[in-house]
N, C-alpha and C positions, 0 to 999 in steps of 0.2 A: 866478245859478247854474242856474235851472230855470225854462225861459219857455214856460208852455203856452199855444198860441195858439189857440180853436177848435176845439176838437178834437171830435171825431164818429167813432163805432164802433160798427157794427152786427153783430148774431150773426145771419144772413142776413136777415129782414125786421124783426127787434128793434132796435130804436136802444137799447143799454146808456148812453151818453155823449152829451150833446147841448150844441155848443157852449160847452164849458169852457175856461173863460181864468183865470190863474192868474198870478203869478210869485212865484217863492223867490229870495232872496238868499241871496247867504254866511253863515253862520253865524244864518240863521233857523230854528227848528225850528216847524215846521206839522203842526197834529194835524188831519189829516181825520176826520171825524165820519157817521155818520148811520144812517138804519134798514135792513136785511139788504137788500140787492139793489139797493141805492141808485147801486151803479157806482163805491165808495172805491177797493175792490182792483182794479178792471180800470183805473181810472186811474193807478194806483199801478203796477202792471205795465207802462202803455204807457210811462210815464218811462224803460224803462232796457232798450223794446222785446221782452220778453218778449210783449205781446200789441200785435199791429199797430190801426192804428185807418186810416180811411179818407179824413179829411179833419181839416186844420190843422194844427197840426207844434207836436212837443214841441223845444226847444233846450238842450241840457243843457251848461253851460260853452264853448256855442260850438259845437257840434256838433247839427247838424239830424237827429231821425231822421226827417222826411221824404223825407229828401235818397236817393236810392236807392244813390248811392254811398258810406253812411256805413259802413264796418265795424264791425257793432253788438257782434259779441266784444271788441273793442276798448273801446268806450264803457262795455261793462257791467263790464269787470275795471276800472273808475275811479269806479262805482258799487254800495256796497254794498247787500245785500240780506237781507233776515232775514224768512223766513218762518212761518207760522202751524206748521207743523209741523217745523220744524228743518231737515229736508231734510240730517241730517248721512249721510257713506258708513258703513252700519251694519258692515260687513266692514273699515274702515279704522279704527287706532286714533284717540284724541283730536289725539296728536300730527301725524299723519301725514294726518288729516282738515285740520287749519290752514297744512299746508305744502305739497299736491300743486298745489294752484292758485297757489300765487307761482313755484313750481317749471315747471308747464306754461304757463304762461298769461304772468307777468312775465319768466320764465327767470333767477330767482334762483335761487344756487346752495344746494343741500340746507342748509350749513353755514347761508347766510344768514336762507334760511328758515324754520328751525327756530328760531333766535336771535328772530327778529323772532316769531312763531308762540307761542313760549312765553313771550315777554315782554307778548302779550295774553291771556293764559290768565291767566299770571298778575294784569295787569289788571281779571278778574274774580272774581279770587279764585278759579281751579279751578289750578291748577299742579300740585298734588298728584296731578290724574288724568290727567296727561300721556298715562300707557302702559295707560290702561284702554280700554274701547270705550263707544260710544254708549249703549248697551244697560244697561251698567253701571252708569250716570249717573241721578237724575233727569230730570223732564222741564226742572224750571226749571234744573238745569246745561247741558241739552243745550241748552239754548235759547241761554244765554250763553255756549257751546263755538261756537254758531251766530254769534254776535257778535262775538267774539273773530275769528274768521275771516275774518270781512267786514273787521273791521281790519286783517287782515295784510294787507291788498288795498292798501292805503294809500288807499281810499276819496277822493272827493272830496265826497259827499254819500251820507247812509247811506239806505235805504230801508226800513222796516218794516211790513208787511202783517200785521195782528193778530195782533205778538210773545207774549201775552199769552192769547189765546183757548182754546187747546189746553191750559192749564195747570190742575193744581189750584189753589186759591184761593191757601192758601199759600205756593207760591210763584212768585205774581203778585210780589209786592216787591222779592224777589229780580232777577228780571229788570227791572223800572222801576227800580230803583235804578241798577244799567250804564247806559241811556238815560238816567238824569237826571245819572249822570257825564259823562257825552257832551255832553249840550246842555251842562251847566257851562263845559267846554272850549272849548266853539265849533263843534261837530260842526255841518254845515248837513244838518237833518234832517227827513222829511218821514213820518208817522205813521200808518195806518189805523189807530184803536184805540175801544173802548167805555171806556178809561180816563179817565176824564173828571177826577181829582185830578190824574192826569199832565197833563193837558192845561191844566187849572187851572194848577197851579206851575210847569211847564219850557213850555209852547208860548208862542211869539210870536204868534202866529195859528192860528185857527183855521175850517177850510173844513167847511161842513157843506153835504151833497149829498143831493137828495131826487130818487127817479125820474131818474137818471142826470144833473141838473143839480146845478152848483154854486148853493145857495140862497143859501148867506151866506160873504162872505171877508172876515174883520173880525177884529181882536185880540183874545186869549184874555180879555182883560179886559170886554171889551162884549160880548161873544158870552154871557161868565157875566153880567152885570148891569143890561143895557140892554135893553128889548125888542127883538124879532127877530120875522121872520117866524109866523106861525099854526104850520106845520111843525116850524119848532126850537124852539119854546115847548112843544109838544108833546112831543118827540121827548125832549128835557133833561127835563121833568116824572117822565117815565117811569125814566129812567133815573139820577137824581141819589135820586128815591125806594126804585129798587130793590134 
């Protein structure tokens, strides 16, 4: 589903990513892991071309974004996206925030869109706030208002850049609960998170990245119980205790 080959990206003389090689299969969910600045999210971004990279090429279902003639509007309404801060239209209602992108972008019709739109609201259990606004919401509904949306995309693979960060503690669950619906399903899904129970119970693998490299890409299972690397023996200590 997602074949990272290589891949190298600089912020003019900064290497952020250095030779990362990767692949995701259908219906794998992979929690990237590691310490602030490590390069999760800007890899996580070049999957679905939000940020270009300079060498190797991501493949996402068959589609090279190296390829200069790929049209990346295209590829990215086939991949969802859930960001750290919601990124929902603060001036659009909930409803009308989960149907203007099937409507612009797939050119489904309002009627369809709405149907499909409110039948992932519902999904996460907000249906009730159909006709309210962003604002009106918490953060962990906004977030799964953010979720829901990405579904109405009909996704092919969901993407997640620390779903989770921006929230009160409380409700962190709330939103890992939707994600762990997901994986249950089959969603093939790829995770930047410090959730490390999420990662535990729902990740197939898990990629931990240190100084813009990939250190370790090994099943959620050995990554928690085998030794690894000085870095992620480290990095889990810190973070399992905190």
């Amino acid at each position: 589903m997602i074949d990272i080959q290589g891949v190298n990206k600089w912020y003019g003389d900064f290497q952020v990513l250095t030779d990362c090689s990767t692949s995701i299969q259908k219906g794998d969910v992979v929690v990237v892991c590691g310490p602030s600045g490590s390069g999760k999210s800007t890899l996580i971004k070049c999957v679905n071309g939000l940020e270009p990279f300079q060498k190797g090429d991501i493949v996402v279902d068959g589609t090279s974004l190296a390829d200069p003639k790929t049209h990346l509007p295209k590829l990215r309404s086939r991949v969802g996206m859930v960001f750290q801060h919601f990124e929902l239209f603060p001036h659009l209602s909930i409803k009308d925030n989960l149907t203007v992108a099937q409507i612009k972008v797939l050119g489904r019709s309002k009627e369809e869109a709405e149907k499909k739109g409110l039948a992932y609201l519902d999904r996460v259990g907000l249906s009730a706030h159909a006709h309210k606004f962003p604002a009106q919401l918490s953060g962990g509904q906004q977030q799964r208002v953010a979720i829901a949306r990405a579904l109405s995309m009909d996704p092919i693979v969901m993407l997640f850049d620390e779903p989770t960060s921006a929230l009160d503690p409380e409700m962190v669950q709330e939103v890992l609960d939707v994600m762990v619906g997901l994986a249950k399903e089959g969603m093939t899904m790829m995770c930047v998170t410090h959730e490390m129970g999420f990662a535990r119970q729902v990740a197939s693998r898990v990629i931990f990245m240190d100084q813009g490299r990939i250190e370790e890409d090994t099943t959620s299972e050995a990554f928690f119980t085998t030794p690894r690397g000085e870095r992620a023996q480290q990095f889990l200590s810190k973070i399992l205790h905190h």
